[in-house]
N, C-alpha and C positions, 0 to 999 in steps of 0.2 A: 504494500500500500504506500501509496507516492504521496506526501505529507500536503495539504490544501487547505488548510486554516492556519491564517497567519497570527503573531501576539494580541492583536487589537481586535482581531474577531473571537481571538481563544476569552478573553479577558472581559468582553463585553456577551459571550454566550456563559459565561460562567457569574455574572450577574444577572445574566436572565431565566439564568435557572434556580438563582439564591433569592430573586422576586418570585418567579413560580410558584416554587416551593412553599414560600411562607405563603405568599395568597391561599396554595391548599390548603394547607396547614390552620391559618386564619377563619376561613371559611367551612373548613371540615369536609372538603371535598376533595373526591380520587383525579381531580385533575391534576393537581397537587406531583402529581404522579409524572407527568408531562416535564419535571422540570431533569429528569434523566438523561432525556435526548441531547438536548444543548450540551450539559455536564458530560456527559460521555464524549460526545462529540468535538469538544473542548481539550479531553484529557488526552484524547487517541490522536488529534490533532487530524482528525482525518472526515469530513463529510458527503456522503453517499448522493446527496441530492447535489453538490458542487459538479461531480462528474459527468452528469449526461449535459446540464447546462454550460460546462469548460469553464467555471469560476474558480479561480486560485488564487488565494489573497497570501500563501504563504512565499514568499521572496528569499530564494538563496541568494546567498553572499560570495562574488564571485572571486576565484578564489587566482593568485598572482601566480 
């Protein structure tokens, strides 16, 4: 797996899973549950919907 979420997307889907989460949590509802996808996706640095669309926000460093 070819890495395609870059720091600013890992960073901003790992508070959108830390809002998620508490909104379920808050509300006492299994959507709550929804906030795993961002967080995984975050942590693997890898997401499945970026591939068919060709989005890559992660940027290597070209190397001398």
């Amino acid at each position: 797996m070819e890495k395609n979420v870059g720091n600013v997307d890992r960073i901003i889907r790992i508070i959108a899973a830390v809002i998620i989460a508490v909104l379920g949590i808050y509300y006492q509802s299994w959507w709550g549950l929804l906030a795993i996808i961002p967080l995984a996706t975050a942590f693997i640095r890898f997401c499945p919907l970026y591939l068919p669309l060709g989005i890559k926000t992660f940027c290597k460093k070209e190397e001398k």
